[in-house]
C-alpha positions, 0 to 999 in steps of 0.5 A: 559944908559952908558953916565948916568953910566959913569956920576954917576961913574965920578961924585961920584969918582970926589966929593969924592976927592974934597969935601972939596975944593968946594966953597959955592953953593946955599943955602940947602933950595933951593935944598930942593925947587928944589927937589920939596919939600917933595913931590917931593922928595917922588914922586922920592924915590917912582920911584927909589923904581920901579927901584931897584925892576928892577934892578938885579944888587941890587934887593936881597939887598931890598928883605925883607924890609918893603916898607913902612917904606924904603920909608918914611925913605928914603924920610926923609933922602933925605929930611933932606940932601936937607935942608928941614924941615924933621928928619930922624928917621931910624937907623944910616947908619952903622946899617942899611947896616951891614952885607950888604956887599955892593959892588962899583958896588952896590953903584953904580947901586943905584946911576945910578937908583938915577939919572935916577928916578930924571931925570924921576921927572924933576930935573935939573942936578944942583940939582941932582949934589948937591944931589949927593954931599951930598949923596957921603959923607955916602958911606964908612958908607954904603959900604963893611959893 
């Protein structure tokens, strides 16, 4: 579990401050393809919603949602980010998470359950990292809000 953490942490420090200098990967259809399709990816949010629920870490930040509508919204959103044929529909990432106060720490455990629910789901580490990447860019909308 500390490789993973360590993993998730130097990944997203790392993506952050290369993002702009990558070269072109595979296509987004293929990571939506790899993620396994819409239904792949709601297989995994479900997951990732049983880890959160666990997590004491950020457990209190999902306290009184509506699971229904979290769960549909974030598989459209991750859906959407992979290059599938998705729409997220939820309000805007800054609304979502005002007044959320949302720590590094707490970013960052969501993301360690993340990558443990798509290592759970079979996603190879290419895809998870492609995932990630594209993820990276809503943490200062999400954040300290």
């Amino acid at each position: 579990m500390m490789t993973t953490l360590l993993r998730v942490s130097v990944l997203i420090s790392v993506m952050a401050l290369v993002a702009g200098c990558a070269t072109p990967g595979p296509s987004e259809d293929s990571l939506y393809q790899d993620l396994g399709k819409r239904a792949g990816i709601a297989e995994m949010v479900e997951d990732l919603m049983y880890r959160i629920v666990e997590d004491d870490r950020i457990a209190f930040q999902f306290k009184d949602i509506d699971v229904v509508q979290f769960h549909t919204n974030l598989t459209d959103q991750l859906c959407e980010l992979s290059g599938g044929p998705c729409t997220y529909t939820g309000r805007p990432m800054t609304d979502v998470h005002d007044g959320m106060n949302v720590t590094e720490t707490q970013f960052n455990a969501l993301a360690e359950q993340l990558v443990l629910a798509m290592e759970d789901n079979g996603i190879s580490t290419s895809a998870q990292n492609r995932l990630l990447e594209r993820l990276v860019e809503l943490h200062p909308q999400i954040t300290h809000r």
